[in-house]
VEXPA-534425 format. One line per field, with one value per residue (C-alpha): x, y, z; residue number from 1. Coordinates in nm, 4 decimals. Example, Ala and Ser with C-alpha at 12.3 -4.5 7.8 and 13.67 -1.06 7.14 Angstrom:
# VEXPA-534425
xx	(1.2300, 1.3670)
yy	(-0.4500, -0.1060)
zz	(0.7800, 0.7140)
nr	(1, 2)
***
This chain:
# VEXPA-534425
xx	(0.0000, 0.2620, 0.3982, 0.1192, 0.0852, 0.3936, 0.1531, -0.0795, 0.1297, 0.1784, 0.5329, 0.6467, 0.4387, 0.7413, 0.8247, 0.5564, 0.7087, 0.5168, 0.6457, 0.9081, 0.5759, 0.5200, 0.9026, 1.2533, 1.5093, 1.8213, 2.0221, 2.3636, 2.1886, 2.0787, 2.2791, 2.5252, 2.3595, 2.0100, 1.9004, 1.7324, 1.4385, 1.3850, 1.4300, 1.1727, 1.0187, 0.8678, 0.5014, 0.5347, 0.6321, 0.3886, 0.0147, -0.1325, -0.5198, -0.5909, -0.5472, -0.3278, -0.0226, -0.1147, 0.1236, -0.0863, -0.0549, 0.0738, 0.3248, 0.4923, 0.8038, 0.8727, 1.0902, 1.3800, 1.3925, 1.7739, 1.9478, 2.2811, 2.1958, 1.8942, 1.9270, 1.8673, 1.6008, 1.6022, 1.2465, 1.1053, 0.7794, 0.7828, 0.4523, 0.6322, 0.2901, 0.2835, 0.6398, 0.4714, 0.2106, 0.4534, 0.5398, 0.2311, 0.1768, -0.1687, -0.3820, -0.4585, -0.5149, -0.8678, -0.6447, -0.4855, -0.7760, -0.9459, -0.6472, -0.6537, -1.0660, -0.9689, -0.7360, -0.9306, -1.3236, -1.3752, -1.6355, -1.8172, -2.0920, -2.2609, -2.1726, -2.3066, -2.2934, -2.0089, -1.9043, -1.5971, -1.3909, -1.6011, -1.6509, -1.9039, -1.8804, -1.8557, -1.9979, -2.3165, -2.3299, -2.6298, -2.3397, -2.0258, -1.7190, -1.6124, -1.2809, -1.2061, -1.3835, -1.6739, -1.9931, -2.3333, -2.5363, -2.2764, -2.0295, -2.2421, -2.2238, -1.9802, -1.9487, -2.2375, -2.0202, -2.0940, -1.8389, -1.7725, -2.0523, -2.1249, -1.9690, -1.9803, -1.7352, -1.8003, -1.6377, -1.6077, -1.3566, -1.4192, -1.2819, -1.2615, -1.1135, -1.1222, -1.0333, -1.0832, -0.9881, -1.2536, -1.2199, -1.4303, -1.5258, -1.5743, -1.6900, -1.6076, -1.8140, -1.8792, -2.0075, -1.7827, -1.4785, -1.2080, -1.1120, -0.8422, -0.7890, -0.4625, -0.4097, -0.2927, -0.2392, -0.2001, -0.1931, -0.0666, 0.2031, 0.4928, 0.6481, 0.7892, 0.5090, 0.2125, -0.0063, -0.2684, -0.3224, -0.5308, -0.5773, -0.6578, -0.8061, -0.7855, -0.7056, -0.9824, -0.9104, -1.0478, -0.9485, -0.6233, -0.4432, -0.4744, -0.1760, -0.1307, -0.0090, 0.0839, 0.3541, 0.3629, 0.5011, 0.4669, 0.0966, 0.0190, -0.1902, -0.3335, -0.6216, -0.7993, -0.8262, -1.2017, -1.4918, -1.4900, -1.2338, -1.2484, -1.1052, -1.0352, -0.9133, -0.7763, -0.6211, -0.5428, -0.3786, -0.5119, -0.2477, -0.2323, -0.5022, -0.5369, -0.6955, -0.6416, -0.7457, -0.7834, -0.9480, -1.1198, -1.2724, -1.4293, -1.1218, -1.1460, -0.9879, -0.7277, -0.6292, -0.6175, -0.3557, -0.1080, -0.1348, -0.0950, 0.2281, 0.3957, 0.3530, 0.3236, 0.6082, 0.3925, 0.3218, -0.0522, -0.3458, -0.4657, -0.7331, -1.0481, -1.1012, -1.1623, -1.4950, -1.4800, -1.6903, -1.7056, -1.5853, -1.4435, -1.1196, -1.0391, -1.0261, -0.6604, -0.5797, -0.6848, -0.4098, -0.1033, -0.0062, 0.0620, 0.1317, 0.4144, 0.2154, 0.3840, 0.1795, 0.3484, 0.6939, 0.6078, 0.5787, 0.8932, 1.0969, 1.0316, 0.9547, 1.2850, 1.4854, 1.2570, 1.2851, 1.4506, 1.4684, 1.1900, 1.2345, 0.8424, 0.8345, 0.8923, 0.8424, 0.5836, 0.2636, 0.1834, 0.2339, -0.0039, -0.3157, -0.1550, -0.1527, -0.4868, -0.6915, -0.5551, -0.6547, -1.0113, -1.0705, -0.9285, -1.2149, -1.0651, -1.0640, -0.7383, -0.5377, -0.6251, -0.5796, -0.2532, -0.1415, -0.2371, -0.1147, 0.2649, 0.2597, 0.1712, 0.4332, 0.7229, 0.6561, 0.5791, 0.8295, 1.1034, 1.0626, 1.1195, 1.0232, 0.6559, 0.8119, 1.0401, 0.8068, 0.5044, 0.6639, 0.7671, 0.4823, 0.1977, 0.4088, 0.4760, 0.1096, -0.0497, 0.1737, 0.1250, -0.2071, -0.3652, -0.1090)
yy	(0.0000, 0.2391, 0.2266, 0.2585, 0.5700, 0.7024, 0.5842, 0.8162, 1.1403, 1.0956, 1.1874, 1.0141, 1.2112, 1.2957, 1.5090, 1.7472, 2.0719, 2.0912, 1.7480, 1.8814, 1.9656, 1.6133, 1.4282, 1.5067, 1.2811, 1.1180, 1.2462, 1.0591, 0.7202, 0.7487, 0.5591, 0.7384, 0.8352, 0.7401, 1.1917, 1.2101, 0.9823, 1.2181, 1.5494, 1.8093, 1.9163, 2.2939, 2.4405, 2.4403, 2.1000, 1.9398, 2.0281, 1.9036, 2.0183, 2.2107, 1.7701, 1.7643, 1.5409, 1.2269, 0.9815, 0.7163, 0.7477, 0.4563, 0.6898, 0.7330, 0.6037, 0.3914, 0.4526, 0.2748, 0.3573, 0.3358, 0.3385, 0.1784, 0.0578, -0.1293, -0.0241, 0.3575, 0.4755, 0.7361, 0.9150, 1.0210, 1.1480, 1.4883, 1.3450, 0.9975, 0.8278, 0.8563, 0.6210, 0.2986, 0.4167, 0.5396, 0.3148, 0.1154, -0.0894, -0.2705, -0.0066, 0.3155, 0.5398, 0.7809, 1.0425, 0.8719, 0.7757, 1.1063, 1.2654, 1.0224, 1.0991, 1.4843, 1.4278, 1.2241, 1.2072, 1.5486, 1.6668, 1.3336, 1.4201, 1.7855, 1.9349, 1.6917, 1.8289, 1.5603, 1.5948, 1.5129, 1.5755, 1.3410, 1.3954, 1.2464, 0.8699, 0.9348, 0.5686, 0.6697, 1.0456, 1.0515, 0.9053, 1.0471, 0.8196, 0.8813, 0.8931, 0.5417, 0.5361, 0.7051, 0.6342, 0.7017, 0.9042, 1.2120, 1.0839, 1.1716, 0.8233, 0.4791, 0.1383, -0.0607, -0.3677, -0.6227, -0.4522, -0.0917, 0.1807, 0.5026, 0.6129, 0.9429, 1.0656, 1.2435, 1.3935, 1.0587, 0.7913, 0.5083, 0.2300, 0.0686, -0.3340, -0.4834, -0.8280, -1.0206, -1.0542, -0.8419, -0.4767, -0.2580, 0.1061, 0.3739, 0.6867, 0.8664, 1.2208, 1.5175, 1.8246, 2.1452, 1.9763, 1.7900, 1.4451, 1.3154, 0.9545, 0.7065, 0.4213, 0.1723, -0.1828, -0.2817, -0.6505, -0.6785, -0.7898, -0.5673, -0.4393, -0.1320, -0.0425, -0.1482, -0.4550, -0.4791, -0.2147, -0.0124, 0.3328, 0.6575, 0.9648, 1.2180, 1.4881, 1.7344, 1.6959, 1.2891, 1.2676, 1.2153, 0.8561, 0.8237, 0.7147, 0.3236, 0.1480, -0.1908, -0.2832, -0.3046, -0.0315, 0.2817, 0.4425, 0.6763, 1.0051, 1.2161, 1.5240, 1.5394, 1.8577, 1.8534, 1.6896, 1.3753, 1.1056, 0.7632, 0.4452, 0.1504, -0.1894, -0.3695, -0.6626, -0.8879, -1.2092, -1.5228, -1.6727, -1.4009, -1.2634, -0.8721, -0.5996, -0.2784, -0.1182, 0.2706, 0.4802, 0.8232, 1.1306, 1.4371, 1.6698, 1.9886, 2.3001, 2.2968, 1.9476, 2.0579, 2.3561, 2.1589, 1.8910, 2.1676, 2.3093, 1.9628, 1.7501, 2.0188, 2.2468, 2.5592, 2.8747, 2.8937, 2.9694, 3.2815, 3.2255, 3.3115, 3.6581, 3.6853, 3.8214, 4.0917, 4.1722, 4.5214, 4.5585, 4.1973, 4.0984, 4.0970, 4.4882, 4.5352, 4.2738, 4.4561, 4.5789, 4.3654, 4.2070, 4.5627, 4.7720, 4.8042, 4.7450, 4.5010, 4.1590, 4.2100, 4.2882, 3.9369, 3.7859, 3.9432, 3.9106, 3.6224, 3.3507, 3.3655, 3.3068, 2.9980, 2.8057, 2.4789, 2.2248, 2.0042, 1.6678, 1.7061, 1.4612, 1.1486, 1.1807, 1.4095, 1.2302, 1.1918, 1.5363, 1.6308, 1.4235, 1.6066, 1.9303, 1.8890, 1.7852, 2.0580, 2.3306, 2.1777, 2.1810, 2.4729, 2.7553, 3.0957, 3.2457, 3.4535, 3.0993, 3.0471, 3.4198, 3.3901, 3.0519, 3.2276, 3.6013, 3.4385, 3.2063, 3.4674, 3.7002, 3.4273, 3.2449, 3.6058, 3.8048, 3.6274, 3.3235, 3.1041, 2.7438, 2.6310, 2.2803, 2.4057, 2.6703, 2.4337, 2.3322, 2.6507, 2.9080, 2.6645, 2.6082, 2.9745, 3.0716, 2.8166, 2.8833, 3.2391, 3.2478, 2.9566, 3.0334)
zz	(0.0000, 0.1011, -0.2735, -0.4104, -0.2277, -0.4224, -0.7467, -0.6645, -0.6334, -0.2514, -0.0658, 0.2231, 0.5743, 0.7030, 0.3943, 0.4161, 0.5455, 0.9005, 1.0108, 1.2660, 1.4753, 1.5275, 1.4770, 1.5365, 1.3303, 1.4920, 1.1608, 1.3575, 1.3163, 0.9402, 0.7094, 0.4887, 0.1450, 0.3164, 0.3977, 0.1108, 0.1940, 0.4959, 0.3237, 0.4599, 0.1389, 0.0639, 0.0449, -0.3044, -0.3570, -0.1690, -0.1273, 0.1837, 0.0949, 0.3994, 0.5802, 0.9108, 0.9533, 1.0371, 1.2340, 1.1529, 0.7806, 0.5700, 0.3669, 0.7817, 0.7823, 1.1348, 1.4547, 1.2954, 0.8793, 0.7343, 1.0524, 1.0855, 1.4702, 1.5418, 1.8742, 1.8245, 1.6573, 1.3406, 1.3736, 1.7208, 1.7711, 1.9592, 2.1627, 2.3480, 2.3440, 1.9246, 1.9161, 1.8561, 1.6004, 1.3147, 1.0330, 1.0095, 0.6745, 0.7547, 0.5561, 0.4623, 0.7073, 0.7200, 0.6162, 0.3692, 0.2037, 0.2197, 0.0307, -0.2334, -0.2452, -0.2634, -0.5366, -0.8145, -0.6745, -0.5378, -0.7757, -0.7724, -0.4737, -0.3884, -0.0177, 0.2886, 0.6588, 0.7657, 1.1544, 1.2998, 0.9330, 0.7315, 0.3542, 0.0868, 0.0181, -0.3789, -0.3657, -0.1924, -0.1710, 0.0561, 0.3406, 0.4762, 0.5288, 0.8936, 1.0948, 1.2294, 1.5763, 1.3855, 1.2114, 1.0677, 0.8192, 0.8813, 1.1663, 1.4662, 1.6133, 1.6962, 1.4921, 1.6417, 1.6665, 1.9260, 2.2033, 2.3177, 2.3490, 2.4770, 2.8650, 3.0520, 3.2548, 3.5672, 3.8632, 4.0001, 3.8528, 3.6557, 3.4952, 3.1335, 3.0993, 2.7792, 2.7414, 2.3488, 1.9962, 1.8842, 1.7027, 1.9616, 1.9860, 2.2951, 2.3369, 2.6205, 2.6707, 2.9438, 2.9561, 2.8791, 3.0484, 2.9561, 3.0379, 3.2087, 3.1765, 3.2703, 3.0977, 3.3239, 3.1773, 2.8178, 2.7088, 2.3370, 2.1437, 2.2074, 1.8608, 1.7687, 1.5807, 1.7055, 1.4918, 1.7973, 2.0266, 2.1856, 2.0078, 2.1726, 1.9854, 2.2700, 2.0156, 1.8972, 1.5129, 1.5340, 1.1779, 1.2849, 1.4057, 1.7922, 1.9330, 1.9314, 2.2846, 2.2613, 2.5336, 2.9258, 3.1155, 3.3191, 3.3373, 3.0688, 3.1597, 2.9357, 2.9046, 2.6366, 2.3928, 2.4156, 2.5638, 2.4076, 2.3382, 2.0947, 2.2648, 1.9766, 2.0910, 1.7266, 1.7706, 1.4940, 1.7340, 1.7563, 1.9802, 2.2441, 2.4817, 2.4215, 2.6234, 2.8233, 3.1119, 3.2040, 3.4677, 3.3549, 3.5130, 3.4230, 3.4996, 3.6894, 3.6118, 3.8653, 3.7441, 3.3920, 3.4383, 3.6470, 3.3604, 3.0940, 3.3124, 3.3845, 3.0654, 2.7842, 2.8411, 2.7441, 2.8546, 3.0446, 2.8649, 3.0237, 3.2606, 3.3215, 3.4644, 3.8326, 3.9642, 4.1706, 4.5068, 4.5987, 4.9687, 4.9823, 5.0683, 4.6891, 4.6434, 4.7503, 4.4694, 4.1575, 3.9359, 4.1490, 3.8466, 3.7127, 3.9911, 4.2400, 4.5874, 4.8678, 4.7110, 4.3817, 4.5573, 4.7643, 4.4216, 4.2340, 4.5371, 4.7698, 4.4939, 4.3289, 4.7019, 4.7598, 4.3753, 4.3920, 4.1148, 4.0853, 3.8775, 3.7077, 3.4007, 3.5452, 3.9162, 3.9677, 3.9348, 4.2975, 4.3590, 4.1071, 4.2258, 4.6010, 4.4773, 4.2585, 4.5422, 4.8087, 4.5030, 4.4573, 4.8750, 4.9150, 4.9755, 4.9827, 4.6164, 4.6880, 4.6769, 4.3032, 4.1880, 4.3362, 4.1626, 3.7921, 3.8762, 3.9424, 3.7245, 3.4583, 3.5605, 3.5634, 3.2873, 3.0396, 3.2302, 3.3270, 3.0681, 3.3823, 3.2340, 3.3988, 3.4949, 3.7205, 3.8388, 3.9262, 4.3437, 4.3967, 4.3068, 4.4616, 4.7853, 4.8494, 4.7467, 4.9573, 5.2645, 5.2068, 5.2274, 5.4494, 5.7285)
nr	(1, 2, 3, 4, 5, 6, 7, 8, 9, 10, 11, 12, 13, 14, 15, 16, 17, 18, 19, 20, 21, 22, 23, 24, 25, 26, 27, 28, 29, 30, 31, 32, 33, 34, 35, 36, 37, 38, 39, 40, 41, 42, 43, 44, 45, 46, 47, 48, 49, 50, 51, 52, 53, 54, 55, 56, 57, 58, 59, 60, 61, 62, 63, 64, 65, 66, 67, 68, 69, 70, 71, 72, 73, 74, 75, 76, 77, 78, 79, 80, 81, 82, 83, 84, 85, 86, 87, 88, 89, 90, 91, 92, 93, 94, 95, 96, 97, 98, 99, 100, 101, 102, 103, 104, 105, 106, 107, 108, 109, 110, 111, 112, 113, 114, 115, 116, 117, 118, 119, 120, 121, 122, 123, 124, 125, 126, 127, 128, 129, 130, 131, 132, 133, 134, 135, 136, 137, 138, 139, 140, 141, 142, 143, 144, 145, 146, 147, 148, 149, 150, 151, 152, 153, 154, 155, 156, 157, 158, 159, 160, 161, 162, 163, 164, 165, 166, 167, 168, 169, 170, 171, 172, 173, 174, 175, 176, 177, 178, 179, 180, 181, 182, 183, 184, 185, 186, 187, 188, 189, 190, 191, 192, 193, 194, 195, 196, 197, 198, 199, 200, 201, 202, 203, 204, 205, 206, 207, 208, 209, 210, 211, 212, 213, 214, 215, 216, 217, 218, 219, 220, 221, 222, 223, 224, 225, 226, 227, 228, 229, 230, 231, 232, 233, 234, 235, 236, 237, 238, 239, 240, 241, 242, 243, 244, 245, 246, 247, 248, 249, 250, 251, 252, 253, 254, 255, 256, 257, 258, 259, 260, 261, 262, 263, 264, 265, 266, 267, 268, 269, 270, 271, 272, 273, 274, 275, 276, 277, 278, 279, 280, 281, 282, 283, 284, 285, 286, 287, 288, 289, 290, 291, 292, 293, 294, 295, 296, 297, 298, 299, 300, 301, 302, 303, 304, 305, 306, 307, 308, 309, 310, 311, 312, 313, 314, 315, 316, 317, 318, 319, 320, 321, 322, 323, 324, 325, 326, 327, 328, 329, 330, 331, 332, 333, 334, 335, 336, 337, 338, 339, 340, 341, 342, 343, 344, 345, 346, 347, 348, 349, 350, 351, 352, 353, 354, 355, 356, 357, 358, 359, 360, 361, 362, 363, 364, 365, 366, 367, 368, 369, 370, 371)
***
């Protein structure tokens, strides 16, 4: 399939111009004479039709294309959970596909209202073909296949087994929240590219290839992007017993901002503006962030003597369930206006990276205020 791909016009995924977004290359591993298969090419050279990079894509080289040691690895995804879903060769992906549509059926049906980046089935025009995870008259629904279904999160946890041979579909929903979900145990054959897996769209463009998980080891936690996520267990072994198992909750807003500081490596979104009382205790706050009073001076000048490193990628999970649940039980507002006023002011003014930020500002806040 991938060949024909190169039939059809198509250049290799990693070729298309926005592909460092998504993979770095390990240039000292690739064989001598090998560069030009990975050769970013320009916006005039290739034509992506307004479709997203897709990891997933058949035309994706995998983790270890021309390298000289089979130990190290030539491509690595940028997102650590996409590793094991690059390089797949069992079909076309949706996206690949839909290019291939867009290139030689695109005037064959009128416009349909697709969700979810559907398009027209030029075999049936009256019916969209849907992301994989997806289905019905225009996307809105799940394969109705025997297994999976329809869950809602909510503030409390739950939990999602799997256990079978079967292809099976989930859909996990809330309402105007994200959701935070760890995947705990996976049970498939370990490869470097995943043949059965369990694949998780947690992205909000579901056109895209969910990353694939197919081997044992530490949990994997992840938010998603927008209220909804697509669970698919594929497993194509008949001598091996397959199935996952994750917890998920509907995640609060404290629990989402920690998550976006630790495991993103991004600046804050800005939040949401505070409401002010008249005659509360909140009046002496208003303009600190600009101003020169003593709470700014506390935040400009006592922070910095109390910053320590903090290891935050691979230790810090059980401080951030800690520090999630203090934030939701705490009561007085002023703890929260504090924890986004200087971590605004760091991270903008001082460019003071939000990992090593994330022990420090919520200590000193915290102890600043409930003491």
């Amino acid at each position: 399939m991938h060949e024909v791909g190169h039939s059809l016009g198509f250049w290799h995924e990693q070729s298309r111009p926005d592909r460092d977004r998504y993979i770095t290359l390990n240039k000292q591993y690739i064989i001598r004479g090998t560069d030009g298969n990975f050769e970013r090419r320009t916006t005039e050279e290739i034509e992506d039709m307004g479709i997203p990079y897709d990891l997933g894509s058949v035309m994706h080289y995998g983790p270890n294309a021309f390298t000289k040691d089979w130990d190290e690895i030539t491509i690595r995804t940028n997102d650590a959970n996409y590793q094991r879903t690059i390089g797949q060769r069992s079909q076309a992906s949706f996206i690949d596909v839909k290019q291939i549509n867009r290139l030689y059926c695109n005037d064959i049906c009128p416009p349909l209202a697709c969700q979810n980046g559907g398009y027209p089935n030029p075999n049936n025009c009256m019916k969209c073909k849907c992301p994989r995870g997806l289905a019905g008259r225009t996307c809105e629904g799940i394969p109705q296949v025997g297994c999976g279904g329809e869950l809602l999160a909510t503030p409390l946890w739950q939990e999602l087994s799997h256990r079978g041979k079967k292809k099976c579909y989930w859909r996990i929903r809330t309402d105007n929240a994200r959701i935070r979900f760890i995947l705990s145990s996976v049970n498939y054959r370990c490869e470097s590219t995943c043949k059965a897996y369990v694949e998780i769209k947690h992205n909000s463009d579901f056109q895209q290839t969910g990353f694939r998980s197919c081997c044992k080891g530490p949990e994997i936690q992840v938010v998603s992007e927008q209220a909804e996520v697509l669970i698919i267990s594929d497993s194509n072994e008949l001598d091996y017993e397959t199935g996952f198992s994750l917890r998920y909750i509907k995640g609060s807003q404290q629990f989402v901002l920690l998550h976006f500081i630790l495991y993103s490596g991004q600046p804050l979104p800005k939040p949401p503006a505070p409401i002010w009382v008249p005659g509360s205790e909140n009046r002496g706050f208003r303009g600190a962030a600009a101003g020169s009073g003593p709470i700014e001076k506390f935040i400009l000048n006592v922070i910095p003597k109390v910053r320590f490193e903090f290891a935050v990628r691979r230790y810090c999970y059980q401080m951030v369930l800690l520090l999630s649940e203090v934030l939701s039980l705490v009561e007085n507002q002023l703890v929260l206006i504090y924890v986004f006023l200087i971590t605004e002011i760091l991270i903008d003014r001082w460019k003071v990276s939000p990992a090593s930020l994330l022990n420090t500002v919520l200590q000193a806040c915290l102890e600043y205020e409930i003491s």
